[in-house]
N, C-alpha and C positions, 0 to 999 in steps of 0.2 A: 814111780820109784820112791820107796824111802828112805833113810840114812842110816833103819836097822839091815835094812838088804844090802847097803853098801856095804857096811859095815862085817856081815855078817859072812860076806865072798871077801873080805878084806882077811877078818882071820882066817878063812881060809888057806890062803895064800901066804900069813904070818899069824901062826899058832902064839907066838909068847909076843905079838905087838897090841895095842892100847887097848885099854878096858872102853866100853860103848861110850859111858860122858865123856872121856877126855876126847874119843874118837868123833862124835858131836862136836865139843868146842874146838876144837883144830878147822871142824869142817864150816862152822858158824863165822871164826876169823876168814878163812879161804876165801869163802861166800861175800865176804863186805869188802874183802879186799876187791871183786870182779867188781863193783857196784861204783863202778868211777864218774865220772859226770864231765863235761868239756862245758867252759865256760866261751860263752859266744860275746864277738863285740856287734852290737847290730847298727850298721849305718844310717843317719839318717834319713828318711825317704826313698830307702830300701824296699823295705817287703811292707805287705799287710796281711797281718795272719786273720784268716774269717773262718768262724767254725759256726755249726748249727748245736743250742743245749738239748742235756739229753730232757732234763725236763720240761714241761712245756707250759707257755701259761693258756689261760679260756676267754673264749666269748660266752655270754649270755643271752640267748633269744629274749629279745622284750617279752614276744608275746606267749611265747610256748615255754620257756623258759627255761629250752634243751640248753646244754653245756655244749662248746666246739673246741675243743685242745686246735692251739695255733702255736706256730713253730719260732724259738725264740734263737734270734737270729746274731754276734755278737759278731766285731771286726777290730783289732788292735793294731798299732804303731809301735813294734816291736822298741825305738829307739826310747820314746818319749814314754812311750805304753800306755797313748792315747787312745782310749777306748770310744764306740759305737754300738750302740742295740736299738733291736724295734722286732717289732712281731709284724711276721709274714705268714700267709696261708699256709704257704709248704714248703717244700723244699726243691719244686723245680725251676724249669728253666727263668719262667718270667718273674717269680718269685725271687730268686736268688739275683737276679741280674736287678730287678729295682731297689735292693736291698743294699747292693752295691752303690747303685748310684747315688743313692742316698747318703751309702756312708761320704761318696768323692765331695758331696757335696755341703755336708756336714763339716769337712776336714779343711774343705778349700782348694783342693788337690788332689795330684793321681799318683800315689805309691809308683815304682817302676816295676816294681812284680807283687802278683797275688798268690798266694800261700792258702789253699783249701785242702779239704781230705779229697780222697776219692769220691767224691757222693756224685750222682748217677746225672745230675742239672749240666756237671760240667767235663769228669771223665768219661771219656768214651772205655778205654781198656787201662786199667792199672798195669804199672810196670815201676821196675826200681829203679831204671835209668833213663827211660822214655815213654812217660806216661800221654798216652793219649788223649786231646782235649776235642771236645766235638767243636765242629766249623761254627755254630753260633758263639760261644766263648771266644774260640778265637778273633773273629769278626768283631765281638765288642770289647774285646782286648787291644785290636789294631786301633779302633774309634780313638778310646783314650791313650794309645800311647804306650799302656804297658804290658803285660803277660802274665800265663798263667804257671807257678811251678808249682805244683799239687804234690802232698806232702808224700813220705814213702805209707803203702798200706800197714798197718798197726803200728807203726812208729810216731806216737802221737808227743814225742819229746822231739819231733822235727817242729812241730811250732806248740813250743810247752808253755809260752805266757796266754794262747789265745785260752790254752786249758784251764788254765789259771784265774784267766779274767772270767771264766764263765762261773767259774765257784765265788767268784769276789763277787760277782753279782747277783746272785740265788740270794747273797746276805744286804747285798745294798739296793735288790729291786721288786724280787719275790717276797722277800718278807715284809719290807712295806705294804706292797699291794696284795699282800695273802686275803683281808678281811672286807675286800672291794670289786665290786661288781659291776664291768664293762661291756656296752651293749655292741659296739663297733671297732674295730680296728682302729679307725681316728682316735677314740675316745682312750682306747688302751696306749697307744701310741702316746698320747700326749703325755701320761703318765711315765710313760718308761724314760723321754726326753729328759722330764726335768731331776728325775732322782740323780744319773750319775755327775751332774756340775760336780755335788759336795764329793763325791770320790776323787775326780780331777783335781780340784783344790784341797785334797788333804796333803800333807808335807810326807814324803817317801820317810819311813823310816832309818831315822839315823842321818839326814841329809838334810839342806836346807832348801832345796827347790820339790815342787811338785810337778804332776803330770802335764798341768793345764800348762806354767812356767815354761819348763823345759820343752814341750812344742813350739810352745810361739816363741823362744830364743832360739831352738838348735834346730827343730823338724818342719816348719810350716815354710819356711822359703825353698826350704831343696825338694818340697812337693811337684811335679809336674803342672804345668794348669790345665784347667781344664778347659774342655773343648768348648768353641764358640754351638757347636751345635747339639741340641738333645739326642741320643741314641736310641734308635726305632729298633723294637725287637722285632729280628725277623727270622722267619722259618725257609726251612729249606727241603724241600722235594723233587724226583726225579718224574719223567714219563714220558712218552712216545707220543710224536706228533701224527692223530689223526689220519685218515685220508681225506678227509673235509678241515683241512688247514687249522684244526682247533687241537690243543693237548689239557688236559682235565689236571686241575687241580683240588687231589684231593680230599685237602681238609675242611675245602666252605664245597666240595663237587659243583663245582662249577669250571665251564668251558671258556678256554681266552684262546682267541685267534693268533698264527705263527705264519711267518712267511710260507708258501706253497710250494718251494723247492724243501721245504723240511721235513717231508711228510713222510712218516717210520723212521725219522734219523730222533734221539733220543736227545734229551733237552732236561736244564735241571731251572727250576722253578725257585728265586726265590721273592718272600711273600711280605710286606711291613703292612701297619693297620690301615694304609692306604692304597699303596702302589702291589702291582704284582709285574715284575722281573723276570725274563725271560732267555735262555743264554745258553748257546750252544758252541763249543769248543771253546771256552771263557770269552767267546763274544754275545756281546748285547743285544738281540735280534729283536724285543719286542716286549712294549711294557702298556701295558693298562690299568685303568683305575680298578681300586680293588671293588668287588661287588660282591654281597654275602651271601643273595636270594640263587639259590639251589638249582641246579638244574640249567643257569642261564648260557648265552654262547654268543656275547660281545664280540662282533667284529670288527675289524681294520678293513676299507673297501682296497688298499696298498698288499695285502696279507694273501687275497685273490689271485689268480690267475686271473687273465682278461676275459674269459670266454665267462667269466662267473662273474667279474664286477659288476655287470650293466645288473644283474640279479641281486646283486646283496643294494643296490640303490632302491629295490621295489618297496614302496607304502601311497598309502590313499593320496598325501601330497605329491609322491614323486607324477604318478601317474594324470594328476589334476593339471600339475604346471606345465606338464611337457604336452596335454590333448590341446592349452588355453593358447600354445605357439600355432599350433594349425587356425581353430576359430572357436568361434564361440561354442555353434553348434557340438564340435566336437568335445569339447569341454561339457557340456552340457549330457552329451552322450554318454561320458566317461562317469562322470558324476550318476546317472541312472545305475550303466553296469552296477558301479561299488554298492550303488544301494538296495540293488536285488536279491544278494546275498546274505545269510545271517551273518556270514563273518566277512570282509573286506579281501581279505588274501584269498578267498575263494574265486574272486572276479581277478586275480593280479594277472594269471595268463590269458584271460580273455584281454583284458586291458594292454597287455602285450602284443597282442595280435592285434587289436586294433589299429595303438600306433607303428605296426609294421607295415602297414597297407600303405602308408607311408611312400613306401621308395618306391614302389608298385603303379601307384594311383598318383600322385603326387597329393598337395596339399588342397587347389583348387576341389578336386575331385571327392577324395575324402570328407571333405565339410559336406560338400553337398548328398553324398550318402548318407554321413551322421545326421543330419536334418531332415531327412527321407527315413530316415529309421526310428527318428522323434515323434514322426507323424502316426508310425501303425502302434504307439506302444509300447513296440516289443523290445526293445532296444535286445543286440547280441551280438556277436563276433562271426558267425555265421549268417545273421542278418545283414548286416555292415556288407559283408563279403560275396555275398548274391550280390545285393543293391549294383555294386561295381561291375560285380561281372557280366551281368546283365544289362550293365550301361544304364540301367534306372535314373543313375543320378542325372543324365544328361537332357533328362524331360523335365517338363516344368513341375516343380512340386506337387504335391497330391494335397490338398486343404483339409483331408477329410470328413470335408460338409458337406459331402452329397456328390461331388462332380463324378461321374466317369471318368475313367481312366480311358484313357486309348487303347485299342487291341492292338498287341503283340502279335505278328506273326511270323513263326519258328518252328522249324520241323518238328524239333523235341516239344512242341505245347500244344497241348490237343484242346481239342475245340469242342461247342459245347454237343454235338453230338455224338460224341464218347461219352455222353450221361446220361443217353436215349433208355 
């Protein structure tokens, strides 16, 4: 629309009313008069406004010597209008949350609410009266104490000093370091630190106190403190408990074991750079150390059902220490099986079956099998398990240097003229 269209459906409608200029300046007064402004009193240790600038500053590869645009990051104390900046990668979740804690920790303090736009780290859905903030924000909102009120969408005169500080600084940070070449984030950092003290310490126009002043009198005690503890970024995911008591997470795909009544009931996962968190209807069922290597499926022998714990206890020790209760020989037996295989779990169900003869044979009996079994060799689970049936063990050992054996005689064993 423009003000000859208005204008021109206006005479329309009044043939002998204003010539175009006058009809202009009436419409130019109109227009300043809508142009009102609400002056704000801001408490202190209220809000803190944080915006990301639109311009950005660089890294410098040493050795290649590509340019990286990195995201310049600003946070103010609406009262004092004490400012914060530093360069961060980007603008998401773990970026924007250390950016934060930097400023709390800068300031001394935790604002009682935080003031950002819409940007994608921290709203989930924009709205004018109930914007939504995703569960990680919130969660490191609860840590310190305060909240998020995320500004309305385009209404960037909801926090118009953060707007403000970011142009005060293009002239008191950028243009310093226009003709200066930084290899790392620490290196750029350190420079962004020390420029704005002299902004802090200049005298507000027309007033006799400054920025840095008026904090440390009026804004830095009504801070919050802050927490005794560091805050662990942590992520959050859903997904379904296995039929083998494990439920997969995602983002390292790796498998963590869950209690075995939970098996198809849906579970949400959450993850810090150490622990992974486990929790089904907001209770706590099950937590392990985090593990990054792909693929892997840490178990809890508790996580089992019983028919499958004496299983998740199988390895070359479990199987060594429990043959060494029977005797030696058997030990000694146990130790052959593991070692006939290329890989060890390939013998674990013979070694199962071994120490199952167990309840069968008892302990006496078993030794003296396995020791009979030492003798031809062969050592096996099916060797083991003749010897006994056969009652072998119950004759005198075989030395195997030459003695005969004694003849067996058994229906089922043929004799040497079945080989006439």
């Amino acid at each position: 629309m423009s003000r000859y269209t208005l204008w021109m459906e206006y005479r329309k409608v009044n043939p002998e009313g204003l010539k175009y200029s006058q009809f202009c300046t009436r419409f130019r007064n109109w227009q300043a008069a809508q142009k009102t402004v609400m002056h704000l009193e801001h408490k202190a240790g209220e809000k803190l406004f944080v915006d990301f600038a639109g311009e950005k500053l660089c890294l410098t590869n040493a050795t290649t010597g590509e340019v990286t645009p990195v995201e310049f990051f600003v946070a103010i104390l609406p009262c004092s209008q004490l400012c914060f900046a530093m360069a961060v990668s980007s603008q998401w979740k773990a970026d924007f949350i250390s950016a934060l804690q930097k400023t709390f920790e800068y300031m001394g303090g935790v604002p009682r609410s935080i003031v950002p736009d819409n940007l994608k780290a921290a709203v989930t859905k924009a709205d004018r009266y109930e914007p939504q903030v995703n569960e990680t924000m919130e969660e490191f909102a609860s840590h310190y104490g305060t909240c998020f009120l995320p500004a309305r969408a385009g209404k960037p005169k909801d926090k118009a000093l953060v707007e403000s500080a970011v142009n005060i600084l293009y002239g008191r940070i950028y243009a310093p370091l226009r003709n200066r070449i930084f290899h790392t984030p620490g290196e750029l950092n350190q420079a962004v630190r020390e420029l704005p003290d002299e902004h802090h310490r200049m005298l507000f126009q027309g007033r006799d106190y400054s920025r840095r002043s008026r904090f440390e009198a009026v804004e830095k005690q009504t801070l919050l403190p802050l927490p005794t503890q560091h805050y662990q970024l942590r992520s959050f995911s859903f997904g379904k408990v296995h039929p083998n008591c494990h439920v997969l997470f995602k983002e390292d795909k790796h498998h963590y074991s869950v209690p075995y009544y939970l098996t198809g009931k849906p579970v949400k996962l959450i993850c810090t750079g150490e622990t992974v968190e486990i929790y089904h209807q907001h209770q706590r069922v099950a937590v392990h150390v985090r593990n990054l290597r792909k693929y892997g499926y840490p178990t809890q022998k508790e996580h089992l059902p019983a028919n499958q714990q004496w299983v998740s206890e199988w390895s070359v020790e479990y199987f060594v220490e429990r043959a060494s209760r029977i005797g030696s020989s058997t030990r000694l037996a146990m130790e052959d099986l593991l070692s006939r295989r290329p890989y060890p779990e390939q013998a674990y169900k013979s070694c199962a079956g071994v120490l199952s003869l167990e309840k069968k044979y008892g302990k006496d009996r078993l030794e003296k099998a396995c020791e009979r079994a030492l003798l031809y060799q062969a050592t096996s689970y099916r060797l083991i398990c003749s010897i006994l049936e056969k009652e072998l063990d119950r004759l005198p050992a075989d030395t195997a240097d030459g003695k005969e054996e004694k003849v067996i005689l058994h229906e089922n064993i043929r004799g040497a003229l079945a080989y006439q």
